[in-house]
MARFILUM-512352 format. One record per residue (C-alpha): residue in three letters; residue number from 0; x, y, z. Coordinates in nm, 2 decimals. Layout:
! residues N
node aa:ALA, i:NUM, xx:X, yy:Y, zz:Z
...
//
This chain:
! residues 315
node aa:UNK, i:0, xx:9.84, yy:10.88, zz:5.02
node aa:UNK, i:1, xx:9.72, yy:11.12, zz:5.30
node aa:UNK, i:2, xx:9.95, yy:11.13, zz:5.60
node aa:UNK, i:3, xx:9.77, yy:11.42, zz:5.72
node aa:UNK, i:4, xx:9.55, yy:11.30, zz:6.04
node aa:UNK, i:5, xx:9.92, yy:11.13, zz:6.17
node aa:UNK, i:6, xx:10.10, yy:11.52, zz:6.20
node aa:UNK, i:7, xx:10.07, yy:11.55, zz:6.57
node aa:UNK, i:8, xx:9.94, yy:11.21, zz:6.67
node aa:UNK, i:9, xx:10.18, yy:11.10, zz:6.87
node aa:UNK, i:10, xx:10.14, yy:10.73, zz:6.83
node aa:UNK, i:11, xx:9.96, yy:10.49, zz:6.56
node aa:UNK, i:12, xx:9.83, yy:10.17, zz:6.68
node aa:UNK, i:13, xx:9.69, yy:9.91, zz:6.48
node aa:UNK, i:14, xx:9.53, yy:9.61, zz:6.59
node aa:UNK, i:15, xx:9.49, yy:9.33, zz:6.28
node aa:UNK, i:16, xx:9.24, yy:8.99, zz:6.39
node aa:UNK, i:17, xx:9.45, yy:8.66, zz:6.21
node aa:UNK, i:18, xx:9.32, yy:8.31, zz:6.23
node aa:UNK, i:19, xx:9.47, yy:7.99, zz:6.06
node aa:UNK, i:20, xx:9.48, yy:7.93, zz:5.70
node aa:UNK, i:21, xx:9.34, yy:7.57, zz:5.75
node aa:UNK, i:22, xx:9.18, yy:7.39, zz:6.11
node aa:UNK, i:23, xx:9.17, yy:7.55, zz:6.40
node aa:UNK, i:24, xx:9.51, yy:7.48, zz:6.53
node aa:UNK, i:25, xx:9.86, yy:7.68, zz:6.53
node aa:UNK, i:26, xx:10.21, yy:7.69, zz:6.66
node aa:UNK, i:27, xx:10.37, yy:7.96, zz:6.85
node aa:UNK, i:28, xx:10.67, yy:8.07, zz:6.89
node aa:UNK, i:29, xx:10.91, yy:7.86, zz:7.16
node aa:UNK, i:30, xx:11.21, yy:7.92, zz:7.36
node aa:UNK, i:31, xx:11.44, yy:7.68, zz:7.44
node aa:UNK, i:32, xx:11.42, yy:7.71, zz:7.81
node aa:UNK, i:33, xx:11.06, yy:7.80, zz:7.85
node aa:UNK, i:34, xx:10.85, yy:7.66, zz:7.54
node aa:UNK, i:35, xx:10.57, yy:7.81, zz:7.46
node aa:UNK, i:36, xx:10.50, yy:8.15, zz:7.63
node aa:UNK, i:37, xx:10.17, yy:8.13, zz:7.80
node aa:UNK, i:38, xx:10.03, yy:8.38, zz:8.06
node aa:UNK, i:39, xx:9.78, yy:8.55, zz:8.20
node aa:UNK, i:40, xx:9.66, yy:8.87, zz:8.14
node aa:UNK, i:41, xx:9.52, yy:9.11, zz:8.43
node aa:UNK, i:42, xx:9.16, yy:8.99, zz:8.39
node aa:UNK, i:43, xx:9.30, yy:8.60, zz:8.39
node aa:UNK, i:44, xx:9.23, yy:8.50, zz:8.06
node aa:UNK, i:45, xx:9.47, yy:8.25, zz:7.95
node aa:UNK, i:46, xx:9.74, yy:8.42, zz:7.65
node aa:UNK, i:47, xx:9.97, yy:8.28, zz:7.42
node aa:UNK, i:48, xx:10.27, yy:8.50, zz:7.28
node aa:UNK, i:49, xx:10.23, yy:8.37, zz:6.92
node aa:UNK, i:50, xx:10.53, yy:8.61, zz:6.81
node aa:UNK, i:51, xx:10.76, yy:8.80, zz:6.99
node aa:UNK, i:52, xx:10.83, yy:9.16, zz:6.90
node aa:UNK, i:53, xx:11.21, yy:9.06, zz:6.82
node aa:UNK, i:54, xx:11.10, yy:8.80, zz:6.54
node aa:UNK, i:55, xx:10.85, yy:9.05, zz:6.41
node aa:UNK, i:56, xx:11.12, yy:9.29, zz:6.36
node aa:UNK, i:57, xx:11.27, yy:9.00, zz:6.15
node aa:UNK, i:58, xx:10.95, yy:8.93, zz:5.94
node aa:UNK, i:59, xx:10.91, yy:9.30, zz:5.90
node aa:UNK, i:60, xx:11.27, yy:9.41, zz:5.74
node aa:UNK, i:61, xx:11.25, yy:9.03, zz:5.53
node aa:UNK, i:62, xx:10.91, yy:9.17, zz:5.34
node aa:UNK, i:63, xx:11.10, yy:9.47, zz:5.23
node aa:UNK, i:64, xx:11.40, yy:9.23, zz:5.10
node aa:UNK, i:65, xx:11.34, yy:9.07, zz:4.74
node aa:UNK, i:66, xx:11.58, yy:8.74, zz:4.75
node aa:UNK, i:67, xx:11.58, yy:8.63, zz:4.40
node aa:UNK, i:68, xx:11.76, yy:8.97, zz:4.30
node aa:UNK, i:69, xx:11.87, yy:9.01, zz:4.61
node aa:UNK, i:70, xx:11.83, yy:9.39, zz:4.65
node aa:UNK, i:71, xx:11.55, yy:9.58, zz:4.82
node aa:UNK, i:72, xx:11.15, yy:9.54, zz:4.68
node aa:UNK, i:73, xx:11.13, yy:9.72, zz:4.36
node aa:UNK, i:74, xx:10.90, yy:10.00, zz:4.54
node aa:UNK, i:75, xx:11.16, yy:10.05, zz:4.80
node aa:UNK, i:76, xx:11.43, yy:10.09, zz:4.54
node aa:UNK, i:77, xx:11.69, yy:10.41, zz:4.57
node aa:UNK, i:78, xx:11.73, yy:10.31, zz:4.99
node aa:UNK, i:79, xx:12.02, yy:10.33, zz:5.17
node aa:UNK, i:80, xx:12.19, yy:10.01, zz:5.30
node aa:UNK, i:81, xx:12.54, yy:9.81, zz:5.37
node aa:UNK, i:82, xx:12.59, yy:9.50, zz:5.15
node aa:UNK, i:83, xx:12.84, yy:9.28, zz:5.30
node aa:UNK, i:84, xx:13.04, yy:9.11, zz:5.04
node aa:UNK, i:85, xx:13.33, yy:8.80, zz:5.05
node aa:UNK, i:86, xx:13.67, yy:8.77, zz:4.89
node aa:UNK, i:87, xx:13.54, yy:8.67, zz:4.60
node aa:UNK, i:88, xx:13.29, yy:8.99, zz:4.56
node aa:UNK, i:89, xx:12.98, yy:8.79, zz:4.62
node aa:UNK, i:90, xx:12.71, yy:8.92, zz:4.82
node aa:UNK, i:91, xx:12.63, yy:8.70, zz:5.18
node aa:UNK, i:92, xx:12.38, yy:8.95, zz:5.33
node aa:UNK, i:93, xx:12.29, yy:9.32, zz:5.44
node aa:UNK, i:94, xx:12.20, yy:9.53, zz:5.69
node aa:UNK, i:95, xx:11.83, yy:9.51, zz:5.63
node aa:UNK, i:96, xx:11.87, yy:9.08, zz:5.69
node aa:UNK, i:97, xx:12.12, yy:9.09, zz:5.97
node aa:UNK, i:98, xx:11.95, yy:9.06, zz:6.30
node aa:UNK, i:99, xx:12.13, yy:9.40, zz:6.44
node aa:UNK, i:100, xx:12.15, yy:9.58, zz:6.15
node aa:UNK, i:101, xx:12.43, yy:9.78, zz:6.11
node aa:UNK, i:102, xx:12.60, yy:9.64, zz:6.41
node aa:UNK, i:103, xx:12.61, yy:9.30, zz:6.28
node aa:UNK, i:104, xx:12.96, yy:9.17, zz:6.34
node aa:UNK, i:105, xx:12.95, yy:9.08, zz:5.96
node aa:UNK, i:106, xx:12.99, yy:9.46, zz:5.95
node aa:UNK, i:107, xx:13.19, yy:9.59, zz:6.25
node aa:UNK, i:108, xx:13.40, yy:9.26, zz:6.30
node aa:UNK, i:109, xx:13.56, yy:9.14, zz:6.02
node aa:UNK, i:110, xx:13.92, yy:9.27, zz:5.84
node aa:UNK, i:111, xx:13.75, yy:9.55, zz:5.65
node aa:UNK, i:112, xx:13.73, yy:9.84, zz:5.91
node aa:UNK, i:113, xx:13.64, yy:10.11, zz:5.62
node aa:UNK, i:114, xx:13.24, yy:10.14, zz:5.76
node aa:UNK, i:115, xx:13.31, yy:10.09, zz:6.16
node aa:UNK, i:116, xx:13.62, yy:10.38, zz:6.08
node aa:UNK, i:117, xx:13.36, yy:10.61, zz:5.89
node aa:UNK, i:118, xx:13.13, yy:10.53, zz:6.18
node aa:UNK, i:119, xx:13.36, yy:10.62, zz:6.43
node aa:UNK, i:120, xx:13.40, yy:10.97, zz:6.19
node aa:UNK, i:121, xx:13.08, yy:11.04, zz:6.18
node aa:UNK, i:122, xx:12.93, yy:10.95, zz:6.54
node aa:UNK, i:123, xx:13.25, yy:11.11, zz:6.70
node aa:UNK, i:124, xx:13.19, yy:11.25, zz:7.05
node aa:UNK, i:125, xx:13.39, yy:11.40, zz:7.32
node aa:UNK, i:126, xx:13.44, yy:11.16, zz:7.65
node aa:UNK, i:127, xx:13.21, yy:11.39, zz:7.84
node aa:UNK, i:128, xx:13.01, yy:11.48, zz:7.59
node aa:UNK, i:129, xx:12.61, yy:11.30, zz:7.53
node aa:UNK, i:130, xx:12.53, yy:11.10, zz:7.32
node aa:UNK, i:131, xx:12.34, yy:11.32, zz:7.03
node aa:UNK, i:132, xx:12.03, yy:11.08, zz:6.91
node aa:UNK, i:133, xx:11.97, yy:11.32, zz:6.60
node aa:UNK, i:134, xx:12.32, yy:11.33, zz:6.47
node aa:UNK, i:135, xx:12.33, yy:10.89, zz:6.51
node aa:UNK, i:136, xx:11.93, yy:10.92, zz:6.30
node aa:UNK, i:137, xx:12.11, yy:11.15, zz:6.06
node aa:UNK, i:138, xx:12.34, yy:10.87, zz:6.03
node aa:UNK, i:139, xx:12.13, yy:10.58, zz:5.97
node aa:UNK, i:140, xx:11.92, yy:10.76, zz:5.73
node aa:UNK, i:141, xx:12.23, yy:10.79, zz:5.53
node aa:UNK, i:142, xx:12.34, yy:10.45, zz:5.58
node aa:UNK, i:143, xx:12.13, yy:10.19, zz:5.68
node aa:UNK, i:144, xx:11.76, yy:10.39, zz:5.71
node aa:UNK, i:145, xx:11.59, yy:9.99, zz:5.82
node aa:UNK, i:146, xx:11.74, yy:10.10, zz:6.09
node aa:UNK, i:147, xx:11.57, yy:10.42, zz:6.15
node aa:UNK, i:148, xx:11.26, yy:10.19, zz:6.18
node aa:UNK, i:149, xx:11.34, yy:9.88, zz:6.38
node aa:UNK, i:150, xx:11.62, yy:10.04, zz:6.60
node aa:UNK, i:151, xx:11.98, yy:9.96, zz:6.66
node aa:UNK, i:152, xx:12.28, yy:9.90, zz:6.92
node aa:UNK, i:153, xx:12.62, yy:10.02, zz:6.85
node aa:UNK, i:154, xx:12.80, yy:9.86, zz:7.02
node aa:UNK, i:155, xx:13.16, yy:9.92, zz:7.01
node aa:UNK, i:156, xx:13.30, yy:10.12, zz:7.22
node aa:UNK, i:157, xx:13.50, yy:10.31, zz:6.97
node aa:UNK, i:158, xx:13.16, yy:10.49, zz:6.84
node aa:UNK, i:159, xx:13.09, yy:10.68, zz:7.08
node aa:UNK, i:160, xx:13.18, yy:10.47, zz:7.36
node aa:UNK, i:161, xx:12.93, yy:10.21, zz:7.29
node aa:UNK, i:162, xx:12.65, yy:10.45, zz:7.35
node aa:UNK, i:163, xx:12.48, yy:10.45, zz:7.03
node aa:UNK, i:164, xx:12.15, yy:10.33, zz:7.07
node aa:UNK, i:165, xx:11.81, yy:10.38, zz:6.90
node aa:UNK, i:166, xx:11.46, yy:10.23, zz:7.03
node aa:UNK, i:167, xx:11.27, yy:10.08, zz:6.80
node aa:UNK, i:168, xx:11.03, yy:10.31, zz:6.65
node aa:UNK, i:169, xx:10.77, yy:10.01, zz:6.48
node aa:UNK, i:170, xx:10.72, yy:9.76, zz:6.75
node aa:UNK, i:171, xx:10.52, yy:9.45, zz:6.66
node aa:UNK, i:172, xx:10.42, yy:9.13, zz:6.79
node aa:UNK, i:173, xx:10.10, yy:8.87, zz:6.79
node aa:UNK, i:174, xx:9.94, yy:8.75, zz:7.09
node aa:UNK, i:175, xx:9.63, yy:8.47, zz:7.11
node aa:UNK, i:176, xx:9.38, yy:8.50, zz:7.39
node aa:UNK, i:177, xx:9.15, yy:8.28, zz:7.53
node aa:UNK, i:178, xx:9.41, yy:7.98, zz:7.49
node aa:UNK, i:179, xx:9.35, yy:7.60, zz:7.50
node aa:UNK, i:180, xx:9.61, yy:7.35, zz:7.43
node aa:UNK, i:181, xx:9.58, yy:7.08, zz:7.14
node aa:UNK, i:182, xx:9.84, yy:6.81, zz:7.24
node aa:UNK, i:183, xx:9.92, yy:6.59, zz:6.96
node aa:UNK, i:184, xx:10.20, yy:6.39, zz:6.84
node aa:UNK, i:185, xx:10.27, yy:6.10, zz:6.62
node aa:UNK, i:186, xx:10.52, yy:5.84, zz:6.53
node aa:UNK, i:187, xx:10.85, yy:5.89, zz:6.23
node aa:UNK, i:188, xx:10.82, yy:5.49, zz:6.12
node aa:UNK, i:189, xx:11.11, yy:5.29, zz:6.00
node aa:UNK, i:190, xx:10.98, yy:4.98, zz:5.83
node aa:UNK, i:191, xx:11.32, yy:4.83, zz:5.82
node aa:UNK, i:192, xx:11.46, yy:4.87, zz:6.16
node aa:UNK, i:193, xx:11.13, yy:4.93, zz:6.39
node aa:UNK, i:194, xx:11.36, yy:4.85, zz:6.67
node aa:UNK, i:195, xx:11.64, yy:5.01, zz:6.59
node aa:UNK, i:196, xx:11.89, yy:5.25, zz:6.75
node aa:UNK, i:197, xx:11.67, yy:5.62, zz:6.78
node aa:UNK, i:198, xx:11.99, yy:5.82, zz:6.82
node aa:UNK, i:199, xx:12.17, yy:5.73, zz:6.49
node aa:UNK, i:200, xx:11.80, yy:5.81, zz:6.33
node aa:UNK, i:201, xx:11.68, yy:5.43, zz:6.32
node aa:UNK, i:202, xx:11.33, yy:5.26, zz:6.45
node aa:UNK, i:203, xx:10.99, yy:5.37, zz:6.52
node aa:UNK, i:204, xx:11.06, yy:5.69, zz:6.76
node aa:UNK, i:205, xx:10.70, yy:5.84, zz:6.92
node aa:UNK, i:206, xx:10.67, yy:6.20, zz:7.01
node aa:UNK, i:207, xx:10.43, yy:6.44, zz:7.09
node aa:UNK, i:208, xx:10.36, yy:6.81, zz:7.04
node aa:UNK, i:209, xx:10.12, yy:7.10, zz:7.20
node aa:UNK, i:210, xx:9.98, yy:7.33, zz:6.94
node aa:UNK, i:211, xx:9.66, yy:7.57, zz:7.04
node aa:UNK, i:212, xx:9.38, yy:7.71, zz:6.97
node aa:UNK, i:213, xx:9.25, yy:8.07, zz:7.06
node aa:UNK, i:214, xx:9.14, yy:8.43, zz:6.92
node aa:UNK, i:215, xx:9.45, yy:8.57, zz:6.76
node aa:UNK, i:216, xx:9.57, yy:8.95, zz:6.71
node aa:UNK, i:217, xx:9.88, yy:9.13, zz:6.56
node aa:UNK, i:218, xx:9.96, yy:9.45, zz:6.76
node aa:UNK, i:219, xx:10.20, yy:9.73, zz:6.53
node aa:UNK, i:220, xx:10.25, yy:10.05, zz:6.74
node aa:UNK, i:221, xx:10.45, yy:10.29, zz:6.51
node aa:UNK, i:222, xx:10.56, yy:10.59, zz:6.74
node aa:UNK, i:223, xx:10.53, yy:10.89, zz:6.55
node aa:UNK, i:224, xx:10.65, yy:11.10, zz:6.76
node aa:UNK, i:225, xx:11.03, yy:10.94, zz:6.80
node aa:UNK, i:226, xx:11.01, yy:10.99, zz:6.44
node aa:UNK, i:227, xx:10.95, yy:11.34, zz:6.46
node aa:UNK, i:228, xx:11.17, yy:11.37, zz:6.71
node aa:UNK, i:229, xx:11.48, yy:11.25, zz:6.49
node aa:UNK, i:230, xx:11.45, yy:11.67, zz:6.34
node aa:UNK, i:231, xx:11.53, yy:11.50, zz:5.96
node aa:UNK, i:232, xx:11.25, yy:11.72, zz:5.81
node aa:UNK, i:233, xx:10.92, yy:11.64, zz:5.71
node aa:UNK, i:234, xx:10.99, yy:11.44, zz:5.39
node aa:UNK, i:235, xx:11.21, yy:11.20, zz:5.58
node aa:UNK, i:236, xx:10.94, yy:11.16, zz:5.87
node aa:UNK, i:237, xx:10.68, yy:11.08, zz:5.59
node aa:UNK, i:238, xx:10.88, yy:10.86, zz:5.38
node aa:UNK, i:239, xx:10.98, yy:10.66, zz:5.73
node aa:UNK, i:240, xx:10.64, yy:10.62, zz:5.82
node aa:UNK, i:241, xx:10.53, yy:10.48, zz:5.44
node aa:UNK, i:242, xx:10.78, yy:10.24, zz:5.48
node aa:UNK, i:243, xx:10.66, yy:10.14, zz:5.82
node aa:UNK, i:244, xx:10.29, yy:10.11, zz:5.65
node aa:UNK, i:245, xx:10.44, yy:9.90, zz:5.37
node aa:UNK, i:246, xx:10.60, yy:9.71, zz:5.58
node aa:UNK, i:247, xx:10.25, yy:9.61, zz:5.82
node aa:UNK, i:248, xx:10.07, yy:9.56, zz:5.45
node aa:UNK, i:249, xx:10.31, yy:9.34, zz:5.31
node aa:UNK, i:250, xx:10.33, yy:9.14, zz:5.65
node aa:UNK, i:251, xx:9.96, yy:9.11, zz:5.65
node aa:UNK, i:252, xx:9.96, yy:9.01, zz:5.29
node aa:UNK, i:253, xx:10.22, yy:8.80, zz:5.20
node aa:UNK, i:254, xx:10.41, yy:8.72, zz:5.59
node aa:UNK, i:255, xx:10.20, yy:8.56, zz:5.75
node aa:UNK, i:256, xx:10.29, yy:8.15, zz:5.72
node aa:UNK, i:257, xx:10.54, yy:8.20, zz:6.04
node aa:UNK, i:258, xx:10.60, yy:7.82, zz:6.08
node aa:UNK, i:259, xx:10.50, yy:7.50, zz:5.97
node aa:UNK, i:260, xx:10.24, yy:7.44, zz:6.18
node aa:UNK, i:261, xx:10.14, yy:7.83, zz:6.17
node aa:UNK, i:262, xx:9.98, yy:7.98, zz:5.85
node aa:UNK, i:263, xx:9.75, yy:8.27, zz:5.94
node aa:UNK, i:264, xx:9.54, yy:8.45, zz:5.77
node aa:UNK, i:265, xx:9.42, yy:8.85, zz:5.80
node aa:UNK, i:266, xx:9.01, yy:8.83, zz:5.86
node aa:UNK, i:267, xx:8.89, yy:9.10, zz:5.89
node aa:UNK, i:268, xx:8.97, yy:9.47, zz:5.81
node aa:UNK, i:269, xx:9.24, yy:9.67, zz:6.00
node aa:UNK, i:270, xx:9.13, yy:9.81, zz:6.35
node aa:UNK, i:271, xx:9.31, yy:10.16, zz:6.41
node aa:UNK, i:272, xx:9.27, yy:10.24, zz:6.84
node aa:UNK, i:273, xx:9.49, yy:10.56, zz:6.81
node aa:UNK, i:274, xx:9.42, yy:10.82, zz:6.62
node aa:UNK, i:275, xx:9.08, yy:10.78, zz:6.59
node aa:UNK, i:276, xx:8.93, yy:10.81, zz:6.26
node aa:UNK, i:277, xx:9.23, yy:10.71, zz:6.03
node aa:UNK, i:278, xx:9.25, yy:10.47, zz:5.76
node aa:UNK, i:279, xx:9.55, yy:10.28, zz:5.64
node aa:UNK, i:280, xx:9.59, yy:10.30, zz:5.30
node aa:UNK, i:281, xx:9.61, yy:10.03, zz:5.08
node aa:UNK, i:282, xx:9.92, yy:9.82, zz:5.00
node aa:UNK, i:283, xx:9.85, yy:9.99, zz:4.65
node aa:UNK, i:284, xx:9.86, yy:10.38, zz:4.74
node aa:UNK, i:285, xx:10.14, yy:10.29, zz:4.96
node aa:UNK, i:286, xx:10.34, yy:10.14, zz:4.71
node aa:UNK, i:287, xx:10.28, yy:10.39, zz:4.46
node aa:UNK, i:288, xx:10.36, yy:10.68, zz:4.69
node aa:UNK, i:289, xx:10.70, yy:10.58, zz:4.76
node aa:UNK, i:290, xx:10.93, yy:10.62, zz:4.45
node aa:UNK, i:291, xx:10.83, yy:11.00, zz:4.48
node aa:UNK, i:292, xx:10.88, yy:11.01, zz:4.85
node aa:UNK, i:293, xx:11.21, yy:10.83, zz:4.81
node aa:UNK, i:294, xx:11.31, yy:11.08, zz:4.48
node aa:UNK, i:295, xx:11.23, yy:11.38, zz:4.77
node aa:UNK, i:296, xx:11.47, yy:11.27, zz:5.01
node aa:UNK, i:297, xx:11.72, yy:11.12, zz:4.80
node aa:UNK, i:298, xx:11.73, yy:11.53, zz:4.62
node aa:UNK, i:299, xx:11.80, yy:11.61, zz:4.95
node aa:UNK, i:300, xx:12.16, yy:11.45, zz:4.92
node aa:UNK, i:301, xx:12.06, yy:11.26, zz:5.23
node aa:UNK, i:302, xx:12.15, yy:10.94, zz:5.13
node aa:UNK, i:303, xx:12.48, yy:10.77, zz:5.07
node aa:UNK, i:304, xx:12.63, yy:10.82, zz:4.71
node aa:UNK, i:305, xx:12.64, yy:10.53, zz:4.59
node aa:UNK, i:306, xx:12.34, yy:10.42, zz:4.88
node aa:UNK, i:307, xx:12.46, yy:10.05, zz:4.91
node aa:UNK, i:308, xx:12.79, yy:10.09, zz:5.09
node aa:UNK, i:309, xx:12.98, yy:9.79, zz:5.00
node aa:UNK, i:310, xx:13.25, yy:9.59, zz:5.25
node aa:UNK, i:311, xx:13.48, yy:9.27, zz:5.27
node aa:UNK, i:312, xx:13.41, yy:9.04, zz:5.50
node aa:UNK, i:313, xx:13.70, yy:8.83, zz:5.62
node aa:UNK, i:314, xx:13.76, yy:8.70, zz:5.95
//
């Protein structure tokens, strides 16, 4: 895999065209005090947020995450992270699932203060002192390195005073242009009870529902040159980045039924608008690059020993 044209690029940006699986129609993401997001852009075509760069961090770590052995994708074996376990020893989740990584409160929050005490160790600074961004990435590489990638919010305020942050450094999300709206909606029958009380789940009970149509594009911006900037070396800056490509193929590939009502499919091949002129490999070379990029690092006694740090939860 040739990660040579991405050196001194200081972003990548890839553009990927989706369309639905089956029809014409699809369902976009909703909030519960707005709905769907619909906008429009500077030259007034009507948009649609189909996912929000928040979920898509979501989708992104849960590719990487095999759940029926419950441990990282066999290619991403050897990583870094913090399994949370309960009295009983049993695993409940990690810091590659939980939505704020390693400052789930799963983590920080409960009885077992071994990690958040080794954080406080490790991220110690005076009271007047910065806040020193490589020393928290040399961290997180040796901890929880999802979190290298997606970004992360410490905050406690005895690491560091709460000051512990990292932007993300892969930002994705999928918008829809040229928007119409495809108002439906249907009936849940009860042929017992047609008439019967609709708020203990009884009768016929009507609703409706808007789903759309419109020309739909993933965005992934990877910023290469955060990465860089982290000063790990240029076997953890190359590792980080195959990761981040493994994690847009395996999105593209195997991600993409977000809802329901929202199965996508990838149509055409990958558009790259910065740099110009590279190609992103296939989910094949990036898969087998990895074990020999993660051997690299992992010789480099940069990782955690053993790499899954392992704490009690118990509120």
């Amino acid at each position: 895999m040739n990660l040579e044209a991405l050196k001194s690029a200081p972003r990548l940006l890839i553009e990927a065209k989706l369309q639905p699986i089956a029809g014409t129609r699809f369902q976009p993401t909703g909030f519960p005090d707005l709905g769907a997001a619909q906008y429009k852009a500077a030259n007034g075509d009507d948009m649609l947020l189909v996912e929000s760069a928040q979920s898509m961090a979501n989708r992104l770590e849960t590719v990487c995450w095999d759940s029926v052995t419950n441990d990282w994708v066999s290619t991403l074996s050897g990583l870094p992270c913090v399994v949370v376990k309960n009295k009983d020893g049993k695993a409940i989740t990690n810091s590659v699932l939980e939505a704020h990584r390693i400052n789930s409160p799963y983590i920080l929050e409960g009885k077992d203060k071994t990690f958040l005490n080794t954080l406080k160790t490790e991220l110690a600074v005076g009271d007047l002192a910065a806040v020193d961004l490589k020393l928290l990435a040399k961290t997180l590489l040796k901890y929880d390195i999802n979190a290298l990638i997606h970004g992360v919010f410490i905050a406690k305020s005895e690491v560091a005073g709460g000051r512990m942050r990292l932007p993300r450094a892969l930002t994705a999300f999928i918008e829809a242009s040229n928007v119409n709206t495809a108002s439906n909606g249907g009936v849940k029958n009860d042929a017992l009870n047609p008439s019967g009380d609709a708020a203990k789940g009884f009768g016929n009970v009507p609703f409706h529902r808007e789903e759309f149509t419109g020309n739909i594009t993933a965005y992934f911006v990877l910023d290469l040159a955060l990465i860089r900037g982290f000063g790990l070396g240029d076997d953890v800056v190359n590792l980080l980045i195959a990761i981040s490509l493994l994690k847009i193929r395996r999105f593209l590939n195997d991600g993409l039924r977000l809802r329901t009502a929202c199965d996508l499919e990838l149509i055409d091949e990958l558009v790259i608008k910065k740099p110009s002129g590279y190609r992103v490999p296939s989910l094949d070379e990036i898969e087998k690059s990895l074990p020999a990029l993660i051997k690299k690092v992992a010789e480099a006694k940069a990782f955690a020993e053993p790499t899954k740090t392992s704490i009690t939860f118990d509120a």
